[in-house]
C-alpha positions as CSV (number, residue, x, y, z in Angstrom):
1,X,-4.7,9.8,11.8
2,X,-2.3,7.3,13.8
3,X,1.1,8.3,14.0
4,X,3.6,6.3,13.0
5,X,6.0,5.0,15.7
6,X,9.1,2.5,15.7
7,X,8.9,0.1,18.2
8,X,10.2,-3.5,18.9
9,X,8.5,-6.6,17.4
10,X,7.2,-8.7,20.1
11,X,8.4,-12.2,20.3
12,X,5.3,-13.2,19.3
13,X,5.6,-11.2,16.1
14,X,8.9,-11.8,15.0
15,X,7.8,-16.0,15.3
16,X,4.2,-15.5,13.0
17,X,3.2,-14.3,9.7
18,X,-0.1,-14.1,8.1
19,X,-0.4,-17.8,7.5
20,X,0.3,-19.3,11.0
21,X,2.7,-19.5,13.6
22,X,6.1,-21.5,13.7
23,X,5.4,-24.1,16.2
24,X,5.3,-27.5,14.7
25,X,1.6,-28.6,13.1
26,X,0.0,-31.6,13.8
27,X,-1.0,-33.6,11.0
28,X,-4.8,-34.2,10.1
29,X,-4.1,-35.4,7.1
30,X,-1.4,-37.7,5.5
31,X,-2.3,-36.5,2.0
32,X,0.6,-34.1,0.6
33,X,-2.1,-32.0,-0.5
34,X,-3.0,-30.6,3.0
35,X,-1.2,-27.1,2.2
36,X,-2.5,-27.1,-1.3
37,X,-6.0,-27.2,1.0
38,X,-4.8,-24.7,3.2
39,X,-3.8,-22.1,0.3
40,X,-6.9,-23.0,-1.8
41,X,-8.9,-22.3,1.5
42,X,-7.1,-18.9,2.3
43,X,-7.9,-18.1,-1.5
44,X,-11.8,-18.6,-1.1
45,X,-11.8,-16.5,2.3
46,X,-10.3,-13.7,0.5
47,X,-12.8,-13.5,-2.7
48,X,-15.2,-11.2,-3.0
49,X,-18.0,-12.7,-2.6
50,X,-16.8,-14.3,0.9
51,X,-16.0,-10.8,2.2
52,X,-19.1,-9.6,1.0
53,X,-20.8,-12.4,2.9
54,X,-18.0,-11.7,5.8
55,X,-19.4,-7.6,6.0
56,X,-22.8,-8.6,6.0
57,X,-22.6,-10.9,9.1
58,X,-20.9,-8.2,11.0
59,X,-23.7,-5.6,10.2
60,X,-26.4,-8.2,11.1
61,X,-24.3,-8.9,14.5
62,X,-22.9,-6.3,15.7
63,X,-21.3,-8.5,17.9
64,X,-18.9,-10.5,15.6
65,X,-15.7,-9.1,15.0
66,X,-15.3,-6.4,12.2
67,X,-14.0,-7.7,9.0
68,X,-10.2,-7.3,8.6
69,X,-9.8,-4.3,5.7
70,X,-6.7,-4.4,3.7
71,X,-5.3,-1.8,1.9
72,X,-2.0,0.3,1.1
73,X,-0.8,3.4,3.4
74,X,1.6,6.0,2.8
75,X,3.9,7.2,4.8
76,X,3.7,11.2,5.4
77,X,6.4,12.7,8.2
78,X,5.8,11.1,11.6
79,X,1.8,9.7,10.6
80,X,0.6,7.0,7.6
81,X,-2.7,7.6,5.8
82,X,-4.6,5.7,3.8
83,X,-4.3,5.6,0.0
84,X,-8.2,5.5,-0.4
85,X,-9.1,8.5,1.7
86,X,-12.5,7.1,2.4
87,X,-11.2,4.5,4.8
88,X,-11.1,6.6,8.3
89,X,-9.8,3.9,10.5
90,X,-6.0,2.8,11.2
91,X,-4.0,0.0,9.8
92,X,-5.6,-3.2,10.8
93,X,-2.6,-5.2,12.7
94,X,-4.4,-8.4,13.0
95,X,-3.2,-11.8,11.8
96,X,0.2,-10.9,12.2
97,X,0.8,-7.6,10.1
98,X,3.4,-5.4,11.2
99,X,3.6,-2.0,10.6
100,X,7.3,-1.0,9.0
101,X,9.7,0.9,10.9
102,X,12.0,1.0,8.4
103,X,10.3,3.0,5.4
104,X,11.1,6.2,4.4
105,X,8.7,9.4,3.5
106,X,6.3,8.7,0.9
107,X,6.6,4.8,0.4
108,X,3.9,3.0,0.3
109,X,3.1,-0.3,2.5
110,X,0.4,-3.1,1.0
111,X,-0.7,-4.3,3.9
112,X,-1.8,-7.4,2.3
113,X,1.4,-8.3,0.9
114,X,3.8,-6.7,3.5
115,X,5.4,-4.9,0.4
116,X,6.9,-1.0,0.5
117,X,6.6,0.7,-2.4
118,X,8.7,4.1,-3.8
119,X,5.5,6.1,-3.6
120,X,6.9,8.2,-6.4
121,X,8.3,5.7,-9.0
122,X,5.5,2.9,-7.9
123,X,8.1,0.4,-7.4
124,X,8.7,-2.0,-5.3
125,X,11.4,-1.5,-2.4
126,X,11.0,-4.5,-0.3
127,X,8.9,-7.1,1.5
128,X,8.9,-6.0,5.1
129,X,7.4,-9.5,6.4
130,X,10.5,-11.6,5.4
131,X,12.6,-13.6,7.6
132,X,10.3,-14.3,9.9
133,X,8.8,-17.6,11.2
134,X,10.5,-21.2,11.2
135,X,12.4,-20.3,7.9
136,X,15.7,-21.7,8.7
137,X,13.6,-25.0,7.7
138,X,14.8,-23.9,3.9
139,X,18.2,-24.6,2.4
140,X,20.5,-21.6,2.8
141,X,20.9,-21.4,-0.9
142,X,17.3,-20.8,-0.8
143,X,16.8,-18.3,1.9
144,X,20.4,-16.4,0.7
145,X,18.9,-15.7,-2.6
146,X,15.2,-14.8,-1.3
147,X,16.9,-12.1,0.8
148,X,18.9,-10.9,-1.9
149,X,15.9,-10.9,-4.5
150,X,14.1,-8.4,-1.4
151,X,16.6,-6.2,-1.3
152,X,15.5,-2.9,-3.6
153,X,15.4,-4.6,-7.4
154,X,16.2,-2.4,-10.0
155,X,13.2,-2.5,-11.8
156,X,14.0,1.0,-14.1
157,X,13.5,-0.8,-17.0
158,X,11.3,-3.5,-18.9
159,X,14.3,-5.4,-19.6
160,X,15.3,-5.1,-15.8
161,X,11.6,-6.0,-14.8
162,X,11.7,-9.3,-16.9
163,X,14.6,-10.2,-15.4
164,X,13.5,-9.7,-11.8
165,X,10.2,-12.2,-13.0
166,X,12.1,-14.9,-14.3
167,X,14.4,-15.3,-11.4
168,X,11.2,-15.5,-8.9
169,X,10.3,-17.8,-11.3
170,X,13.3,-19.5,-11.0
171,X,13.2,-19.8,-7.2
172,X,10.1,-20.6,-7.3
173,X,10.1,-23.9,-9.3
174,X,13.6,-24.8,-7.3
175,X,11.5,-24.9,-4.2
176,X,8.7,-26.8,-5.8
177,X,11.4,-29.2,-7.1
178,X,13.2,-29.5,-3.9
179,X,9.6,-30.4,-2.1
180,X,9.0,-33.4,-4.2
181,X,12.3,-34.9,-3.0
182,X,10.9,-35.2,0.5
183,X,8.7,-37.3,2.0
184,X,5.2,-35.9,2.6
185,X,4.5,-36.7,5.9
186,X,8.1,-35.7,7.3
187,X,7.9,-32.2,5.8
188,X,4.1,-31.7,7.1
189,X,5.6,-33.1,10.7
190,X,8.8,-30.9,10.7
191,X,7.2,-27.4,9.9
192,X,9.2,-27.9,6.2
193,X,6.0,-27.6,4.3
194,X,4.8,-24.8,5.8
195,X,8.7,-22.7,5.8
196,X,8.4,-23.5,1.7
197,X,4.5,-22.5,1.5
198,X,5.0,-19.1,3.5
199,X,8.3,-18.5,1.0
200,X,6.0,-19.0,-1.7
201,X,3.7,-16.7,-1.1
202,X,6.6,-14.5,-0.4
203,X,7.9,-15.1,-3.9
204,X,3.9,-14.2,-5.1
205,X,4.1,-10.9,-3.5
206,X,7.4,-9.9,-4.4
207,X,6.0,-10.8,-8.5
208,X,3.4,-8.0,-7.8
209,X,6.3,-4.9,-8.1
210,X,4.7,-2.3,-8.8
211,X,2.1,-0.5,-7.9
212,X,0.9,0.3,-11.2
213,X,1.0,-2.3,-13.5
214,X,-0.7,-1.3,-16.5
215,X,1.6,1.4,-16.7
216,X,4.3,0.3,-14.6
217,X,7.1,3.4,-16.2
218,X,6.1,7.3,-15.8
219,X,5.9,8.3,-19.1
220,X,9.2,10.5,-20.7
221,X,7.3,13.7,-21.6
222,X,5.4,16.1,-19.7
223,X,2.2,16.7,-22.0
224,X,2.3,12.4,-21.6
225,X,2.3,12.4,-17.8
226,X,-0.2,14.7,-17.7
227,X,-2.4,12.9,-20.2
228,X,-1.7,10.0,-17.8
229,X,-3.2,12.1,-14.9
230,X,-5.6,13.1,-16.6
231,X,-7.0,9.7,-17.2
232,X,-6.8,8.5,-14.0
233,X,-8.5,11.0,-12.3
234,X,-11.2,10.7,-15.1
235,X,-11.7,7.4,-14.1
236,X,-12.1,8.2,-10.8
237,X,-15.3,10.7,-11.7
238,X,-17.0,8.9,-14.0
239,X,-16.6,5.7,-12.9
240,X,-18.4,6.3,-10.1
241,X,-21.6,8.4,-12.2
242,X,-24.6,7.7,-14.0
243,X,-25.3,9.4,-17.4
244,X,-27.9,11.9,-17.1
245,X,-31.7,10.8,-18.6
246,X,-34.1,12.0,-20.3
247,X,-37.5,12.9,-18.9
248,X,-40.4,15.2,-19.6
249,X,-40.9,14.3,-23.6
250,X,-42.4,16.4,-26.1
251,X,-42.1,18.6,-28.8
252,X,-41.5,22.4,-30.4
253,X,-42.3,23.8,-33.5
254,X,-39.5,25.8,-34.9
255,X,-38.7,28.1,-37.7
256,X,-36.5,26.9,-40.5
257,X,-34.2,29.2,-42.2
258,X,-30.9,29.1,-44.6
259,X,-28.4,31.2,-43.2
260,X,-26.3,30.8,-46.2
261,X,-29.0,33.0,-48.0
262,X,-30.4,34.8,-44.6
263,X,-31.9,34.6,-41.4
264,X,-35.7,34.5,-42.5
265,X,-37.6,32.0,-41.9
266,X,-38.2,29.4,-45.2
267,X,-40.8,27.1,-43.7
268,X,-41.5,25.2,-40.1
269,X,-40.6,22.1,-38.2
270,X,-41.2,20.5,-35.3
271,X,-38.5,18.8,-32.9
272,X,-38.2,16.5,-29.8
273,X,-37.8,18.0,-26.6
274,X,-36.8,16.5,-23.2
275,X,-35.3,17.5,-20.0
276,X,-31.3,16.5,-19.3
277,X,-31.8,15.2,-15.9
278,X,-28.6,14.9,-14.4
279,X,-28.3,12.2,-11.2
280,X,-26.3,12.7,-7.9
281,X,-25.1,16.3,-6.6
282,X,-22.0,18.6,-6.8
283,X,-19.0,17.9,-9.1
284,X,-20.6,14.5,-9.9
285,X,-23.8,15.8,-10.7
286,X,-21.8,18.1,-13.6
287,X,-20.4,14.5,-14.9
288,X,-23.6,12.7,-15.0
289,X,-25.1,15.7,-17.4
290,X,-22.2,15.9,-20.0
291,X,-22.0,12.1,-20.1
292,X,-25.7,11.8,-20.4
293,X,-25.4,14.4,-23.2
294,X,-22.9,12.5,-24.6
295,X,-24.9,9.3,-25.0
296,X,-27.8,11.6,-26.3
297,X,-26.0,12.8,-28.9
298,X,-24.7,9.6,-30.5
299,X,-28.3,8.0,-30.5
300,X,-29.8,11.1,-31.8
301,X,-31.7,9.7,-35.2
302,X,-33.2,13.7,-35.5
303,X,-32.5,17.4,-34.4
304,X,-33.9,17.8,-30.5
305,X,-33.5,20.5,-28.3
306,X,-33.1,19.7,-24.7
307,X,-33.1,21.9,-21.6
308,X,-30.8,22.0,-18.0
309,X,-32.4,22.9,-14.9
310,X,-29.2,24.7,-13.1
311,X,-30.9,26.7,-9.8
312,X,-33.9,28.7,-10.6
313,X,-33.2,28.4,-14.9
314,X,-33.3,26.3,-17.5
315,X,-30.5,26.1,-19.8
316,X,-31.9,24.7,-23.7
317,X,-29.0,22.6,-25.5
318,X,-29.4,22.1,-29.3
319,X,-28.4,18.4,-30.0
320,X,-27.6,17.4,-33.9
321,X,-27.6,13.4,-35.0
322,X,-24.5,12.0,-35.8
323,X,-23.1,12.4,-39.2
324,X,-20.1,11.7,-41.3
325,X,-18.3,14.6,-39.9
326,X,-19.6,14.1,-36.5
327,X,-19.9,10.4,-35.8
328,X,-20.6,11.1,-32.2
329,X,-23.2,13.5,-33.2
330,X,-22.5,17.2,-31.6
331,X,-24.3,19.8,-29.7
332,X,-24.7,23.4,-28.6
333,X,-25.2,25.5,-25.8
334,X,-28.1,28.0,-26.2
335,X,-29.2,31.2,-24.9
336,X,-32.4,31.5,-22.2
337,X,-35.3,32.8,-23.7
338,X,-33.2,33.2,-26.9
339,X,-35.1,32.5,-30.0
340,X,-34.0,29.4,-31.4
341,X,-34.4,28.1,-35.2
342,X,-33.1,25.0,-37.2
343,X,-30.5,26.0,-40.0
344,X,-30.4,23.9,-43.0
345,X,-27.2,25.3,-43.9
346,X,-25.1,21.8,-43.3
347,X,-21.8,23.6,-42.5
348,X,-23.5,24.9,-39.0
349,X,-25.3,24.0,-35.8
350,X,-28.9,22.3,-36.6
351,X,-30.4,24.0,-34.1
352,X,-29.3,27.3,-33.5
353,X,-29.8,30.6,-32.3
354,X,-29.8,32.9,-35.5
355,X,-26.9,35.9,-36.3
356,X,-30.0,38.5,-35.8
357,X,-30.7,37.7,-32.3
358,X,-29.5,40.7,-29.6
359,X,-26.5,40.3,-27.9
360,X,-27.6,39.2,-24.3
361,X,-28.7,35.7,-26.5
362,X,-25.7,34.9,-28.1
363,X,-23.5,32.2,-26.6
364,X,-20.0,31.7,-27.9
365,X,-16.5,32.4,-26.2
366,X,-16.5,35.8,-27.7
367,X,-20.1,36.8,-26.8
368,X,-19.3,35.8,-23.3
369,X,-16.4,38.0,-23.0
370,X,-18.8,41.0,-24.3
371,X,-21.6,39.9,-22.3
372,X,-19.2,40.0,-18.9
373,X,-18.2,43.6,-19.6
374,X,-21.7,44.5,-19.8
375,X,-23.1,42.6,-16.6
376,X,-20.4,43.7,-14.7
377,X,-20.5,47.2,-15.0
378,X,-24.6,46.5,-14.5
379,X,-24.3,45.3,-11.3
380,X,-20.9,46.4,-9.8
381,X,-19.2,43.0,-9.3
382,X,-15.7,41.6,-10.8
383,X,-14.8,38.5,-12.5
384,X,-13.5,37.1,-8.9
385,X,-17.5,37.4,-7.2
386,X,-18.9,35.7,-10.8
387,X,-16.3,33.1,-10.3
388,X,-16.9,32.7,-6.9
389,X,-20.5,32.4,-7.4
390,X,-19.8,30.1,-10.1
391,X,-17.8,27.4,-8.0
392,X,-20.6,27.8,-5.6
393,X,-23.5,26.8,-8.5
394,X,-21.0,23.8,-9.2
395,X,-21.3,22.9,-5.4
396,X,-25.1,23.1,-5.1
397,X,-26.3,23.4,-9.2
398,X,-30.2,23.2,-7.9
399,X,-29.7,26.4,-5.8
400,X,-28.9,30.0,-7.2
401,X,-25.7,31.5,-5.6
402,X,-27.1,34.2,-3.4
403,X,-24.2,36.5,-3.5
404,X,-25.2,38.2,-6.7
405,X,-27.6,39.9,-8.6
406,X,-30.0,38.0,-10.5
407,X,-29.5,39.7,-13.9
408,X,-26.4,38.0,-14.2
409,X,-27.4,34.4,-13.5
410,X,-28.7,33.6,-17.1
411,X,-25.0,34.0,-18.2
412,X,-23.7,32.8,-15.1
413,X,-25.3,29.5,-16.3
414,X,-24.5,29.2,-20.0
415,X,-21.1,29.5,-19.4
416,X,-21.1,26.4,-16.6
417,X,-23.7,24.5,-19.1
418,X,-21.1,25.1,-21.8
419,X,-17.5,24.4,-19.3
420,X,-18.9,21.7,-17.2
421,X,-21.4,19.8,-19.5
422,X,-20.9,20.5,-23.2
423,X,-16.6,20.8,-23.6
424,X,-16.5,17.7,-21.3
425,X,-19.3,15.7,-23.4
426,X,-16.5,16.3,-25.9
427,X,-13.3,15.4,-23.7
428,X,-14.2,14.4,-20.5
429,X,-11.4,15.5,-18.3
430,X,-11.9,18.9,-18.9
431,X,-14.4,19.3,-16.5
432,X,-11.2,19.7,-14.4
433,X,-9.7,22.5,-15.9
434,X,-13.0,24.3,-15.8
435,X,-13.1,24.0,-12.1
436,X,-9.4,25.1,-11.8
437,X,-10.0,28.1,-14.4
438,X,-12.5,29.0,-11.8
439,X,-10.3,28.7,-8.9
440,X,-7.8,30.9,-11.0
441,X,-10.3,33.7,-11.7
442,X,-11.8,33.7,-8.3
443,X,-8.4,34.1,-6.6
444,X,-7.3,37.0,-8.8
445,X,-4.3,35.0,-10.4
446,X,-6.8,35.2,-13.8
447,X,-9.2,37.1,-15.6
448,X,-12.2,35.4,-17.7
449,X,-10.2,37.7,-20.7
450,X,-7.5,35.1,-19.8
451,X,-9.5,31.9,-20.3
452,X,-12.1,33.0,-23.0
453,X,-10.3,34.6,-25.9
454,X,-9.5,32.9,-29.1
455,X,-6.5,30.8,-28.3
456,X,-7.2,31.6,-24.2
457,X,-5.8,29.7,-21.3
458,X,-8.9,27.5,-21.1
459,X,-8.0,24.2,-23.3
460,X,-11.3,24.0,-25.2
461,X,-10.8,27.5,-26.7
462,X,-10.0,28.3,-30.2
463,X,-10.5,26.5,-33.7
464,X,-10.2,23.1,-33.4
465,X,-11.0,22.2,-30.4
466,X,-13.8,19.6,-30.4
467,X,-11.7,17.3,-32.6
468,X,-8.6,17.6,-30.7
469,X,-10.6,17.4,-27.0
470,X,-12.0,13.9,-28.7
471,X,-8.6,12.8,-29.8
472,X,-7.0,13.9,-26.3
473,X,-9.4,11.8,-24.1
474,X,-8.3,9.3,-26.7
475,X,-5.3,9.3,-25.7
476,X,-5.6,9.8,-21.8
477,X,-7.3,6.0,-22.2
478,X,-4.1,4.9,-24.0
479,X,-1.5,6.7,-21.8
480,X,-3.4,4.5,-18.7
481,X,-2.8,1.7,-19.9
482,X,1.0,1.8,-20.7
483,X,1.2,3.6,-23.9
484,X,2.8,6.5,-25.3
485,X,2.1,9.0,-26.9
486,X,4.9,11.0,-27.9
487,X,5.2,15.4,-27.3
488,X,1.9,16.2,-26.8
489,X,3.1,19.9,-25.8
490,X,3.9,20.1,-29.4
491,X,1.2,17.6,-31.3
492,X,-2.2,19.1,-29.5
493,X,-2.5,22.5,-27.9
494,X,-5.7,21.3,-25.5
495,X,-3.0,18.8,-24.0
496,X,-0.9,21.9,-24.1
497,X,-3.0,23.9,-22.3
498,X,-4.1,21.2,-19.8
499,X,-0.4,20.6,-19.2
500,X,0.0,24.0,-18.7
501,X,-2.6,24.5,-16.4
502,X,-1.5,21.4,-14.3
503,X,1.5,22.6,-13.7
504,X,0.2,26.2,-12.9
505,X,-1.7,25.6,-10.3
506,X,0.3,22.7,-8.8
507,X,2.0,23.9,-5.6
508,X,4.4,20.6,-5.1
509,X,5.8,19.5,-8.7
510,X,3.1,16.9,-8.7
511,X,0.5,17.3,-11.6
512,X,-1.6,15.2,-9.7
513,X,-2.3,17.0,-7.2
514,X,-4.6,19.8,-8.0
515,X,-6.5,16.9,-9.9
516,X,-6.6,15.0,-6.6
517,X,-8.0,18.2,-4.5
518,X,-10.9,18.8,-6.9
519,X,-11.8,15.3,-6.7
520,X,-11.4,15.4,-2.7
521,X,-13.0,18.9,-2.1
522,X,-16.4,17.6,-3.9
523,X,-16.1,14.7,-2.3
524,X,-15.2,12.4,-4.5
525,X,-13.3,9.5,-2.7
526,X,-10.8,6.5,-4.0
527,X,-7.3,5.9,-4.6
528,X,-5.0,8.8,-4.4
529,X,-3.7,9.4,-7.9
530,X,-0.7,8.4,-9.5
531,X,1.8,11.2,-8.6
532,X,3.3,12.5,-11.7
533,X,6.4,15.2,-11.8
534,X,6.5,18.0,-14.2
């Protein structure tokens, strides 16, 4: 990455800005609307649809030059980086950017505005690019109280960020005011116009002061600001997936029992069947199969069973309609080979693997805590090599891992199908904290005794849970967009947990940030995430 040094601005630089430089224009046009043209024309060349166009001329010809890309950089030590970690090249200097040399660690420069950011709070320092130019064309009253509205605004508060707005407002519609007391030709001639444009769109970037405006203030309570980083690096995931489809119809004929009475059977029936056919690879492929489950379930009109293909297995999912209790219908990881039988009992699972059924095909958190006990000992490995391997099937989930035994893949694979598909079809972000319990167990720091008993470190263990996973990504949407949401480490114990977690495995305050390496490790590119303290 470039590394960032301070040097002197050239004369050239410290006499242009983005717009044009400060010797006197010519007129083309007696019409006072010539820099309502020009503004209107640097509009168009910056919409979408012209850059689009812009990208696709230099693909087809090589030759042009490359498109200019703007975007914000942070300031690390001695070097910048981009905040979209996808870019790879270095800050684009053209049309009269300069980088700051005046920022300290961790702000954040918009390249397209010339504003610094804190990059902790989100808000804004200063505009670097003022002060520049032919700008003693202004009043002094004008230019006195430009500089002073750059210099670090408190903007702590919503009261304090009005304020801020309505005197840019204010200095705005002065300099409009003052403009239409000149005459239209002299201040084109004189290089007026284009002092008051270029303060304009000063006074335009200096309104944008934050780099978060939805939710401009980090939120008071830690189970909030984690909620809030929880959200955002949802977003980032499954934004960028499809939901899984079905293929491969047909059907199954199934026993029917009661188990309110017992397990025998009381008749037949015959179900739906389909693959879940999850699209993309690696963490995202995980995404695409619990939200494609998701949408399966809520459009469910009947009881189907559907089956996974993770490596060399397939993985059946029983999938129930939706029902008063269960608007969004529900679902439930099943065992391979397991026998598998609809319940009318209401108060359970429609499809569902029945209480008489061995051990090795029973899948709940307890039977997976038994069942680990007795692979283990089977085939000489500890919970760090399962978890290992685990990590490894949600890297690569069409290939088996080939550092263990075979005999323990079948329950190697429930538990992913039921961490990385089913909890997160409930409550989509914690797909995360399923990779990080894996990261946990695999470095020693935790056992799978530690995540899978009753009220264990994973979130989505214990009573309750499916509700309060629903209700939690819920609120992570709400917490995004500027709410609040009051103790959460008191109100909901899988925002607890989560919190918990975040924190845990954090290694700079930041509960961001082991959200931010899952998403970079699998590849996962965009915007670094909102950093949020403990």
């Amino acid at each position: 990455m470039p590394t960032l040094t301070a040097r002197t601005p050239s004369a050239s630089e410290t006499t242009q800005d983005a717009t044009r430089s400060s010797r006197t224009p010519a007129p083309v046009d007696s019409s006072p609307r010539v820099s309502q043209l020009r503004a209107l024309q640097e509009g168009l060349s910056r919409s979408p649809r012209v850059q689009r166009m812009t990208q696709l001329k230099a693909a087809l010809n090589p030759s042009a030059a490359a498109p200019i890309q703007r975007m914000r950089w942070r300031k690390q030590g001695p070097d910048i980086h981009p905040e979209d970690r996808s870019y790879l090249g270095a800050p684009d200097v053209r049309e009269g950017r300069i980088i700051p040399t005046d920022w300290l660690d961790n702000d954040v420069w918009d390249d397209a505005n010339g504003n610094v950011y804190n990059g902790t709070t989100g808000f804004l320092r200063y505009n670097h690019r003022l002060g520049i130019g032919n700008d003693a064309m202004l009043p002094g009253d004008f230019q006195a109280e430009l500089t002073k509205l750059n210099d670090h605004p408190d903007l702590a508060t919503k009261k304090k960020a009005d304020s801020y707005r309505v005197k840019l407002n204010a200095l705005r519609s002065k300099i409009l005011k003052w403009l239409e007391t000149l005459d239209s030709d002299a201040r084109l001639a004189d290089g007026t116009q284009e002092a008051a444009d270029r303060a304009l769109v000063r006074i335009d970037a200096l309104r944008a002061n934050t780099l978060y405006p939805q939710a401009p203030y980090a939120p008071k309570t830690r189970g909030e600001r984690a909620s809030l980083a929880l959200g955002g690096a949802s977003s980032r995931l499954y934004d960028s997936v499809a939901p899984a489809v079905l293929t491969e119809p047909g059907t199954m004929d199934l026993s029917q029992i009661d188990s309110r009475v017992s397990d025998e059977p009381t008749g037949t029936t015959t179900v739906p069947t389909h693959t879940l056919a999850p699209q993309d690879d690696g963490l995202r492929w995980w995404a695409s199969a619990a939200m494609g489950l998701r949408e399966t379930a809520s459009k469910a009109s009947q009881a189907a069973l559907l089956h996974m293909n993770v490596g060399s297995g397939r993985v059946p999912i029983g999938v129930r309609p939706p029902d008063p209790h269960h608007p969004g219908g529900e679902f439930i990881v099943l065992g391979h080979e397991a026998p598998i039988v609809q319940d009318t009992n209401p108060e359970v699972q429609g499809l569902r693997t029945p209480s008489s059924a061995e051990p090795r095909h029973r899948v709940s958190y307890p039977a997976f805590l038994a069942r680990l006990e007795v692979v283990k000992l089977a085939a000489h490995v500890e919970d760090p090599q399962l978890a290992k391997a685990m990590l490894e099937m949600v890297r690569n989930p069409g290939t088996d891992p080939a550092d263990v035994d075979v005999t323990v893949l079948p329950l190697l694979r429930e538990l992913l199908v039921t961490w990385m598909v089913a909890e997160p079809a409930r409550h989509r972000s914690v797909i995360f904290n399923s990779v990080l319990a894996l990261r946990e167990v695999s470095s020693g720091r935790a056992s799978f005794q530690d995540m899978l008993t009753d009220d264990g470190a994973h979130p989505m263990t214990g009573a309750g849970t499916a509700g309060a996973g629903r209700t939690a990504e819920k609120t992570e949407a709400a917490m995004v967009l500027g709410g609040t949401a009051g103790d959460l480490m008191k109100s909901s114990k899988v925002v607890r947990k989560q919190t918990e977690q975040l924190a845990r495995t954090s290694g700079d305050g930041n509960l961001s940030s082991p959200l931010e390496d899952v998403l970079r490790s699998h590849g996962v590119g965009g915007m670094n995430l909102r950093p949020l303290p403990q």
